[in-house]
N, C-alpha and C positions, 0 to 999 in steps of 0.2 A: 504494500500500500504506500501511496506516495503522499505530498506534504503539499498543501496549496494554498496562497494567499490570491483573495481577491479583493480590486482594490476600485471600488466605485463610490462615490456619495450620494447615491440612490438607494434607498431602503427596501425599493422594486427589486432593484437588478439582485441588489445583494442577496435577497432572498432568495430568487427563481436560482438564480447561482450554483448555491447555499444546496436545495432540494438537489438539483440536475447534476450535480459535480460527486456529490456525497459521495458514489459509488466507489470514485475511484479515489478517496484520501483517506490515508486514515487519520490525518490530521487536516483541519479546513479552517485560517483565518482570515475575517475581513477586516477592512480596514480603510475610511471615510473619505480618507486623503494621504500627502505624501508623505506628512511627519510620522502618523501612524502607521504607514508600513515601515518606514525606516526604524523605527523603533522595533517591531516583529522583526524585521531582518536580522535585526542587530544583535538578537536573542535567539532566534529558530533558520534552520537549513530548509529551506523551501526547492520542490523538484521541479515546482512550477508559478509563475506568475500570472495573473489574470486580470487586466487592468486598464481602464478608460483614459482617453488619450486626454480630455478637463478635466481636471480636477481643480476643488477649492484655492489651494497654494501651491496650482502651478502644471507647469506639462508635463503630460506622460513620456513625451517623448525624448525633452530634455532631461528629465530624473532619467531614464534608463540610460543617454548618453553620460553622464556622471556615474552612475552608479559600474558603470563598462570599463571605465578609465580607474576605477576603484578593483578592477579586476576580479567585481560580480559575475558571473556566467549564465547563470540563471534562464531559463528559457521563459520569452514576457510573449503572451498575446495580447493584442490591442483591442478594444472595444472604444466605438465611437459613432452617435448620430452626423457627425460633422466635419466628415474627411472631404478631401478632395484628391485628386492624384498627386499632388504636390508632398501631402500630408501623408499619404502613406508609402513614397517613396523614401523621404527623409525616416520614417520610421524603421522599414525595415534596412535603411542603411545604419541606420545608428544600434540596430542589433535584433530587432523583434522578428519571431518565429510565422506568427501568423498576424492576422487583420484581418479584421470583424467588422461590419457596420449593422448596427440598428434599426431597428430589431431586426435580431435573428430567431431562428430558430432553437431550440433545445440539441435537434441535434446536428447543428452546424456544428454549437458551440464543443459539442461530445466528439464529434470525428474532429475538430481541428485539438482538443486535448490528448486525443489517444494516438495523433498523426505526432505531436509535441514530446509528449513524456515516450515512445518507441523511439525518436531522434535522439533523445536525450541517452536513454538506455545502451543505444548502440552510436555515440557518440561515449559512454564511460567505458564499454567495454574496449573499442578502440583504444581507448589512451591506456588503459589497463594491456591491453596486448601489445603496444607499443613501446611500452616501460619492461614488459617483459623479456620483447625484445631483444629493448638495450641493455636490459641486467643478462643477460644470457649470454651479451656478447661482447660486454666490459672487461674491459682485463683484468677487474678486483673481481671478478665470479670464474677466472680461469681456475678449476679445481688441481690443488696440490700446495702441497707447501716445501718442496725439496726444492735446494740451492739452483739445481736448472731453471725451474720453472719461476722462481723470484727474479733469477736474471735475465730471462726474456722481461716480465713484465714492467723490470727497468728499462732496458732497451726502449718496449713498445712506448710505454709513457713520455720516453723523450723523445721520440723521432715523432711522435703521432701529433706536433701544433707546428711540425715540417713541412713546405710542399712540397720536399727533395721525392724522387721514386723509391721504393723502399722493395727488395727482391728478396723474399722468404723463402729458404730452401729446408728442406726435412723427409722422411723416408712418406710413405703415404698413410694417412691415418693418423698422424702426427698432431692436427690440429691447424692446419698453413689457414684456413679461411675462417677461422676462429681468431687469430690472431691480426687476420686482416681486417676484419670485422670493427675489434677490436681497435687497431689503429684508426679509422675511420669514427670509430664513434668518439674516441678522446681528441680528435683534428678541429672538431668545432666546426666541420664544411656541412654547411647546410644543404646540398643537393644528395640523391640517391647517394645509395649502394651499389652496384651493377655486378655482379659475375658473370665472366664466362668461361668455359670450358676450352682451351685454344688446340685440344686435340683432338675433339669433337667433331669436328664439320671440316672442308676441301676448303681449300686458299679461297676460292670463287665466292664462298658460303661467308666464310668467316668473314672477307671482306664486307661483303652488304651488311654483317649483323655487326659488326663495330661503326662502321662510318655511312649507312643506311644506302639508298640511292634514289635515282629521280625516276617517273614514270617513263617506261619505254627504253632501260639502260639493257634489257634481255629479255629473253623470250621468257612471257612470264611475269614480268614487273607490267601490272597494268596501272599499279599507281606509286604515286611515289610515297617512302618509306623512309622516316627518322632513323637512325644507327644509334649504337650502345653511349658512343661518347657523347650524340647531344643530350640521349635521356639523362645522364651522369655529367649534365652542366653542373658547375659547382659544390660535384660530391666526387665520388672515386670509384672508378673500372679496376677491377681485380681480376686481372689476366689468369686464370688459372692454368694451372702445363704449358706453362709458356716454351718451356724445352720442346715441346711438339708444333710449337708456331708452323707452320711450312717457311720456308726461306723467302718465297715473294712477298709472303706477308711481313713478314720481318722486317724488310726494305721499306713497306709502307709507314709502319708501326714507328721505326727510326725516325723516317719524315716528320710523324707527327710529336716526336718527343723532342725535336729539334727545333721546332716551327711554330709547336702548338695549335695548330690549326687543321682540318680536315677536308677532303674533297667528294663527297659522295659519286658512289660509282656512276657513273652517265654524265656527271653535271663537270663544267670549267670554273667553277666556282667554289673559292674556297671560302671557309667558318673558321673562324677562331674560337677555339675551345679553351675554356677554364677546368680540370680535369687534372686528377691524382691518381698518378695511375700507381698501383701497387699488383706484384707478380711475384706467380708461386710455383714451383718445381720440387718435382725430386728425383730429376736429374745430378749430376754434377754436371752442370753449364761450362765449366772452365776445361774438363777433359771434351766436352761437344764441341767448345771452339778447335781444340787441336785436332781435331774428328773433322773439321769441316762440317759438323751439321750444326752449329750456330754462330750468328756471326761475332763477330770480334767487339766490333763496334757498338751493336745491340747493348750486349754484354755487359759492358762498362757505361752505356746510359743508364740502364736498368743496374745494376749494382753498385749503385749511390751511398745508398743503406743497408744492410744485409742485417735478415734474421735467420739461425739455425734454430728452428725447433727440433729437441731433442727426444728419440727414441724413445717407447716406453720402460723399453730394458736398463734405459742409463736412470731413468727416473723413479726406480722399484719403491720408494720411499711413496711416495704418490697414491700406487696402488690399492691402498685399503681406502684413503679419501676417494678416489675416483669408484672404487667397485659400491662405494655405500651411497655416494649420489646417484649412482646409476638404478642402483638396485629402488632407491628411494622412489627417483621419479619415473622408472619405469612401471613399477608397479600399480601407482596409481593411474598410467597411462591405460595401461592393461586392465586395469580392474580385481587385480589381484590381493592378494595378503602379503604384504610388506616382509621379505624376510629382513633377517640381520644375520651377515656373514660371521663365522665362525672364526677362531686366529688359525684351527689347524686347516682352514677352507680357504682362510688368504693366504697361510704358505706354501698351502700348495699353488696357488694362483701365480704366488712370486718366484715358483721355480721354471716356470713356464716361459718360453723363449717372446711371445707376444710380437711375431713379423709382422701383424697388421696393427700395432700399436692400439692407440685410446679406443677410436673406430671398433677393434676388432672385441676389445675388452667390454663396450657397449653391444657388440651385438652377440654376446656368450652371454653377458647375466639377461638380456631379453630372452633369448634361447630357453636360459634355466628357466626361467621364468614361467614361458608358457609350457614348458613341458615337466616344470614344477620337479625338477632335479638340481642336486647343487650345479654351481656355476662350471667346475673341474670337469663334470663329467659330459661336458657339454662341447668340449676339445677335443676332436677328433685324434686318434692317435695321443695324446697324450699323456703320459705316466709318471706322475710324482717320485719324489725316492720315499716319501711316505706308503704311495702304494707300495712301491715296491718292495718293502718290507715284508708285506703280508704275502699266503700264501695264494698265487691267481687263482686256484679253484673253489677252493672256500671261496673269498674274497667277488667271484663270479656269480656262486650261488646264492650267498648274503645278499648281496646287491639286488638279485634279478626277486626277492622276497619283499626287500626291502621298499624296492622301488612301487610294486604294484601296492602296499600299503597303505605308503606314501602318498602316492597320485589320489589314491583312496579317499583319505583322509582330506587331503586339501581339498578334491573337489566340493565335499560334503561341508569344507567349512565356509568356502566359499561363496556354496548354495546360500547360508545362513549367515553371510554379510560381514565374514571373519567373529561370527559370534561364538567364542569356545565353548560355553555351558550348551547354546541351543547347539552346536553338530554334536559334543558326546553324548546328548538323549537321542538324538538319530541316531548315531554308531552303537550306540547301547553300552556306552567307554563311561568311567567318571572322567570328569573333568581334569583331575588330575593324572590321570594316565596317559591323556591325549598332550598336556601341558610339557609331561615326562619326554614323551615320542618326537617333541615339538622342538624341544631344548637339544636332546640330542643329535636331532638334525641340522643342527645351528643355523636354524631359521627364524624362533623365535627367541626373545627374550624371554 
C-alpha cells in the first residue's frame, strides 16, 4: 500500500478524492494549501502527490519547481479548472507526471494514479538494479583478500580517473571484464559501457559493429547503422580478445587511437570520438608481435597501462571467500538451501589445479548445487590426496548410498521451504537426526 497526499482547498475535491483514492493508500493526507503540505512532507515519505495547480498561497506549479531543486522526487499530478497549453506545458516541464483538468472523472483520476505509482515502482526498481550493478562491479566488491588481488585493486583505483588505454592480460576466467568494468565505473565517464568480443565475428563484421556504417555500404545495409564507438561517446569500449583482432582490423583500430576519430564503413566522413578504450587478452601479445600475428605498433598504443590479473592457483588464499559468495548467491539464485562449505570440503577445493580459474570455481559450486552434491565431486576426474587416503571401493560404495540419501533429503527439505522440523515429519527422521546428517555433510551449520 502506498502513501498519498492530496492537496486542494476545496472540501468537494478533497472528499471525492479522499473516497476514490482510498483503495490504493494505506496512508491518505490532505492538505488546504502549500504550507500545509510542506509541513506533511516534512514529516511523512509520500509515493505520490495529488495537487491543484491554485492554490490559497500560491502555484502549484512553482512549489513543485522549488521543491525539484530541493531534490524532492516525488511523482505530483496536477488538477486544474484553469489551464491553458501554456500552463500545462510549463508544468510538466518543471516535473509533473500527469495533468488533469476539471472535472474529471473518478476514473480518469484512478488510471492516471495506477499509470503514476507503476512508473514510480519500476522507476525504484531500476535504480535499485542499477546500484546493483555498480556494487557488483566496483572494485571494493572484487571478492578476496590475498596480496594479488589488493594489488590489482591499487592499480585499478589509480589508472581508473586516467584517459590513458589501459591493456588487461590474464589466463581466461580470471576476471579481465570485471576489472574493466571496474575501471570504468571508478573513471567518472559518464557515457556506456560497451563490450565486444574481437574474436567473434570476420574483419568485415567487426568493422561495421565498432564504427557502424551508412545505408547502401553492402549488400544488405539497407539503412544506415551507428557502430560500438559512437554508442560508447563518452564512456569506454572494452575490446575483449583483442589478440584475435584480425590484422586489417588492427590497422583500422590504430587509426583511431591515433586520431580519435572514426569513419563509418561506406561514408568519407569522419567523427571524432571521445572514447576509453580499455582491452583484454590472454594471449601473451609481446610473443604475437614476434609471431607476426600482432602488430608492433598496436601493441604499445594499447599497452599504456597494463593489468595482470592473476590465476586462481596463485591466489588459493581467496578461495574459501570466493567459494562462500558463490555458494551464497547462487543458491538463492537457484532457489535452493544455502549450504556452508566445510574446511575439509575447501581443502580439498584448494588442492585442485583450477585451469578455468574464478569462472570455473562458479560454475562447480552451481553444479553442486543443482545436483545437491559437495562442490569436489563435481570435478571431473579429480582426486584429492584426502580421497586418496581412503580405500576407492568402500569409498565408491559409501558415496553411491550416501549420495541417493542425500539428494533425498534435500529434495524433501526443499519441498518444505528449507523448513527442518516440517521435512523430518515427512521423512518420518527427528529433527535432530536430519540436523546430524546435515552437519556432517558440511552443508549446514
Amino acid at each position: 500500500m502506498k502513501s498519498i497526499l492530496i492537496i486542494d482547498d476545496e472540501p468537494g475535491i478533497l472528499s471525492f478524492l479522499q473516497r476514490g483514492l482510498g483503495k490504493y493508500a494505506g496512508m491518505l493526507e490532505t492538505a488546504g494549501d502549500l504550507n500545509m503540505a510542506n509541513e506533511l512532507i516534512s514529516r511523512c515519505h509520500f509515493d505520490l502527490i495529488v495537487s491543484d495547480i491554485r492554490l490559497p498561497d500560491g502555484s502549484g506549479v512553482e512549489w513543485l519547481s522549488k521543491i525539484r531543486e530541493d531534490g524532492n522526487q516525488t511523482p505530483v499530478i496536477f488538477m486544474t479548472a484553469y489551464a491553458d497549453l501554456a500552463t500545462a506545458i510549463e508544468a510538466l516541464r518543471v516535473g509533473a507526471v500527469d495533468f488533469l483538468m476539471k472535472p474529471f472523472r473518478l476514473e480518469q483520476i484512478q488510471s492516471s494514479v495506477d499509470r503514476c505509482l507503476h512508473y514510480e515502482q519500476l522507476r525504484r526498481e531500476n535504480y535499485v538494479f542499477r546500484r546493483q550493478v555498480e556494487q557488483d562491479f566496483d572494485v571494493n566488491n572484487m571478492i578476496g583478500e590475498s596480496q594479488e588481488l589488493v594489488n590489482i585493486c591499487q592499480i585499478i583505483k589509480h589508472v581508473a580517473p586516467m584517459p590513458s588505454t589501459v591493456l588487461i592480460e590474464g589466463e581466461s576466467g580470471t576476471g579481465k571484464e570485471l576489472a574493466a568494468r571496474a575501471v570504468h565505473n571508478l573513471s567518472q565517464r559518464t557515457g556506456n559501457f560497451v563490450s565486444i568480443n574481437c574474436g567473434a565475428m570476420s574483419a568485415e563484421l567487426l568493422e561495421s559493429e565498432l564504427f557502424g556504417h551508412v545505408k547502401g555500404a553492402f549488400t544488405g545495409a539497407h539503412q544506415a547503422r551507428e557502430g560500438l564507438f559512437t554508442f560508447a561517446k563518452e564512456g569506454t569500449l572494452f575490446l575483449d580478445e583483442i589478440g584475435e583482432m584480425p590484422m586489417t582490423m588492427q590497422v583500422h583500430l590504430l587509426r583511431v587511437l591515433e586520431e580519435h576519430s572514426i569513419r563509418p564503413v561506406g561514408s568519407n566522413i569522419e567523427t571524432k570520438v571521445d572514447v576509453r578504450i580499455l582491452a583484454a587478452t590472454n594471449r601473451n601479445l609481446a610473443n604475437a608481435v614476434k609471431e607476426g600475428k600482432f602488430r608492433e605498433d598496436l601493441y604499445y598504443r594499447l599497452n599504456v597501462l597494463s593489468i595482470r590479473m592473476p590465476p586462481l592457483r596463485k591466489r588459493r588464499g581467496d578461495l574459501a571467500l570466493l567459494g562462500h559468495h558463490f555458494a551464497e548467491k547462487l543458491s538463492v539464485e537457484l532457489g535452493v538451501a544455502k549450504p556452508v562449505l566445510s574446511k575439509t570440503e575447501l581443502q580439498r577445493l584448494s588442492e585442485y589445479h583450477w585451469p578455468g580459474n574464478v569462472r570455473e570455481l562458479k560454475n562447480v559450486i552451481e553444479r553442486s548445487l543443482l545436483l545437491g552434491v559437495l562442490p569436489s565431486q563435481c570435478i571431473a576426474g579429480f582426486v584429492s590426496q584426502t580421497d586418496q587416503q581412503s580405500d576407492p571401493i568402500e569409498e565408491e560404495d559409501a558415496l553411491l548410498l550416501e549420495q541417493v540419501e542425500k539428494k533425498h533429503i534435500l529434495k524433501v527439505l526443499a519441498m518444505e521451504d528449507g523448513n527442518k522440523s516440517a521435512a523430518s515429519r515427512v521423512l518420518g527422521v527427528s529433527r535432530k537426526t536430519m540436523e546430524r546428517k546435515l552437519k556432517a555433510w558440511g552443508l549446514f551449520e
